[in-house]
N, C-alpha and C positions, 0 to 999 in steps of 0.2 A: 286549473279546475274552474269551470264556472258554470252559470246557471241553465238549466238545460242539456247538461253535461250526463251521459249516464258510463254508471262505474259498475264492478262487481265489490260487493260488500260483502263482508262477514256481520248477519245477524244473528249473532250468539250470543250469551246467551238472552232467552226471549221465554213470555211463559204466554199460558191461555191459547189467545188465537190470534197472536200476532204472529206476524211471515217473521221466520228464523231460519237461520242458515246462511248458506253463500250463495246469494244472489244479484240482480242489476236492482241497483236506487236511482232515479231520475234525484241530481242534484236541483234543489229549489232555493236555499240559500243568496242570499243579494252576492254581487261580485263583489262587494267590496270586503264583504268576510270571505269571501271564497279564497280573494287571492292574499289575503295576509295568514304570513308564515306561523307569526303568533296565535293565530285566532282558531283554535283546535277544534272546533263544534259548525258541525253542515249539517243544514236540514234538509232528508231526504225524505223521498217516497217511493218503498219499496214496489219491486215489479214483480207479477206474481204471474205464471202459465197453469193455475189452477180454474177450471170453466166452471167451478162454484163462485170463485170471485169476479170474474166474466159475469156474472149475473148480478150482482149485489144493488145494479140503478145507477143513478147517478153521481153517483161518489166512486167512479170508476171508468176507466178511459182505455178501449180498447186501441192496443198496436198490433198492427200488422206486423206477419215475417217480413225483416229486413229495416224495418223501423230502428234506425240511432244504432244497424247491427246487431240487432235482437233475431236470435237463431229462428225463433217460430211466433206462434200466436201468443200474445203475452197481453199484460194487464197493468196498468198502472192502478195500484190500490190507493187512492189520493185520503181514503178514513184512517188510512195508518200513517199519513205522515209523522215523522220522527225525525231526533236528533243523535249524531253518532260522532264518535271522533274520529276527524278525518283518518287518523291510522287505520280504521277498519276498512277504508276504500283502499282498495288493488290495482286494477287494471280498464284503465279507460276502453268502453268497449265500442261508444261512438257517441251523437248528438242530438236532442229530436228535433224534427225540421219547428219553422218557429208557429205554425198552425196547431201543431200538436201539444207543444208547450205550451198555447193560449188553452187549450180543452183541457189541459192539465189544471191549469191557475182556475177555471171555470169549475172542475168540479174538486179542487178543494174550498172554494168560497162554500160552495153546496155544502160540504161536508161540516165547514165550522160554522153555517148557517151567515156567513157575512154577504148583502146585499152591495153590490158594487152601484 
């Protein structure tokens, strides 16, 4: 597992308007917790194929079909970054090239308002 990594997850339970259910997390997590056995807790962000959240601005980062194996038009929602125990990650579904990981890191600074 490492950073850049995307999985299918179970986000359940989930209340309000955060993304629940089973779906892909773009892993953000450093590798060096990634790869320890011990270290039970990856920070992800969930990926959404809702074209409400496709609009939400810059706290959101469109993938293309075939992106890191992502079946269709999808969303990386970078305002909901979270943390989950790795138990709830499944099945490695693929990678995002490392362009698209930078657009991710860019608009979660956006979202937690950190100026690089």
């Amino acid at each position: 597992m490492k950073r850049g990594d995307v999985y299918w997850a179970s986000l359940s339970p989930r209340s309000g308007s955060e993304q629940s259910g089973r779906r892909p997390v773009i892993i953000l997590s450093h590798d060096a917790f990634n790869q320890t056995t011990g270290w039970r807790s990856i920070i992800v962000v969930p990926v959404s194929t809702s074209a409400a959240q496709a609009r939400r601005g810059p706290t959101v980062v469109a993938l293309k079909p075939g992106t890191a194996g992502l079946p269709g038009e999808s969303s990386a929602v970078c305002h909901q970054i979270t943390t989950l125990d790795r138990a709830k990650l499944t099945d490695k579904i693929g990678v995002l090239p490392a362009d698209t990981l930078m657009l991710v890191e860019k608009a979660l600074l956006s979202a937690v308002d950190i100026r690089a």
